[in-house]
C-alpha positions as CSV (number, residue, x, y, z in Angstrom):
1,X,0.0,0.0,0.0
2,X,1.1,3.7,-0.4
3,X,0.3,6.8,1.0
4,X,-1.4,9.4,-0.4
5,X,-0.8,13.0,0.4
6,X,-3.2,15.6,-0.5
7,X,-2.6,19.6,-0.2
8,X,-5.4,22.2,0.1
9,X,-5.4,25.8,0.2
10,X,-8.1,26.1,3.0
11,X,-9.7,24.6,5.9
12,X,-12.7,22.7,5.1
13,X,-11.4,22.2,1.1
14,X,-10.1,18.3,1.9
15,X,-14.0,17.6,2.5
16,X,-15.5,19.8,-0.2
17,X,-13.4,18.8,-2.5
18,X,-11.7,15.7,-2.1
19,X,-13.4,13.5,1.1
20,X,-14.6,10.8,-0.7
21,X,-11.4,9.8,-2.7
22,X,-9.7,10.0,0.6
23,X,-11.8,8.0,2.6
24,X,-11.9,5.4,-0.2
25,X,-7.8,5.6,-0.3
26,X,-8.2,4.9,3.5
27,X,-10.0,2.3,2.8
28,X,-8.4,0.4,0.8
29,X,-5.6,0.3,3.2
30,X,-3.4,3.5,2.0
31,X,-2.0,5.8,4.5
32,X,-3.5,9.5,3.9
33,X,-2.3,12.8,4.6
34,X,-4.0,16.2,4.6
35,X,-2.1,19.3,4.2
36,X,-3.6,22.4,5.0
37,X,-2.0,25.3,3.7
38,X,-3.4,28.2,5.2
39,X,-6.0,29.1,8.5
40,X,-8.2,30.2,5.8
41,X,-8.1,33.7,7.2
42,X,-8.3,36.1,4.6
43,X,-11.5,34.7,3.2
44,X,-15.0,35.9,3.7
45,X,-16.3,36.5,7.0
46,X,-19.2,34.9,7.9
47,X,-22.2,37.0,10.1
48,X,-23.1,34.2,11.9
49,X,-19.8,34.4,14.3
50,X,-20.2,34.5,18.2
51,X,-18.8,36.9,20.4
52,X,-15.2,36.5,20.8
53,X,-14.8,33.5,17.8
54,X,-12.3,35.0,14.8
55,X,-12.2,33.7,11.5
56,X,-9.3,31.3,12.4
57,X,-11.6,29.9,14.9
58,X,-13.9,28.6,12.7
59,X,-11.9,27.4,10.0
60,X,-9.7,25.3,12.4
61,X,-13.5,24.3,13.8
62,X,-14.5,23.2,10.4
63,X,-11.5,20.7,10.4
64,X,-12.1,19.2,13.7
65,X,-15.1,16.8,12.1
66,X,-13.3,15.5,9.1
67,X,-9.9,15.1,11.2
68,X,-12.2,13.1,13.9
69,X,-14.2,11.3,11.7
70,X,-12.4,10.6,8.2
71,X,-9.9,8.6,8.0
72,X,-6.7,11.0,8.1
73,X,-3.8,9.4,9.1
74,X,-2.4,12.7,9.9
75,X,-3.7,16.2,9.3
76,X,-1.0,19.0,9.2
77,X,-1.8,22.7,9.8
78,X,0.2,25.9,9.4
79,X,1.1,28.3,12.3
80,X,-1.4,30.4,13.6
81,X,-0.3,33.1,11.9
82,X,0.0,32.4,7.9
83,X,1.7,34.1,5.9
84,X,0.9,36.2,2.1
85,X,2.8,35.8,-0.4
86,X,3.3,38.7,-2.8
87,X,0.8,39.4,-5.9
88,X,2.7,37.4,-8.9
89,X,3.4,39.3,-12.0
90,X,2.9,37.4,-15.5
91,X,5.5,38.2,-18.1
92,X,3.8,40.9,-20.4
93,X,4.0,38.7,-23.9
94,X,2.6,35.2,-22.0
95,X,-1.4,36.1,-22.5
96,X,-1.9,34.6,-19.0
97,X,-3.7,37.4,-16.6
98,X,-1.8,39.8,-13.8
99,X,-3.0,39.7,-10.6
100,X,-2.0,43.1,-8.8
């Protein structure tokens, strides 16, 4: 058996986007990893948040299910703090879009 590692950019993104493939990997005996690349801070924040609960908060909350209830072997996640990495600039004469 392997192990299959699978990266996302945001909390809750392993179960929108990719739960079932690793619950079957897990299933079929393959050791599975889940990266999380950021808290998922910088996204929209949502009006329903208590008193005192950040962004962070629930973004590491929407984690907590899938990490107690898929099969992760392991779940890694950044720092509390995440870093932003600077806009990119595309080479004038590629076609592909700037982001600024």
């Amino acid at each position: 058996m392997g192990t299959l590692v699978c990266f996302h950019a945001h909390p809750d993104d392993e179960s929108i986007s990719t739960g079932g493939t690793l619950a079957r990997a897990s299933a079929e005996g393959h050791r599975v990893v889940v990266v999380i690349a950021t808290n998922g801070e910088y996204g929209e924040v949502p009006e329903d948040l208590v008193d005192g609960e950040t962004l962070v908060d629930r973004r590491r909350a929407a984690v907590t299910w899938p990490a107690a209830h898929l099969p992760f072997q392991q779940m890694l996640l950044p720092p509390s703090v995440a870093r932003r990495l600077p806009p990119m600039e595309a080479p004038a004469d590629s076609g592909a879009p700037v982001q600024r």
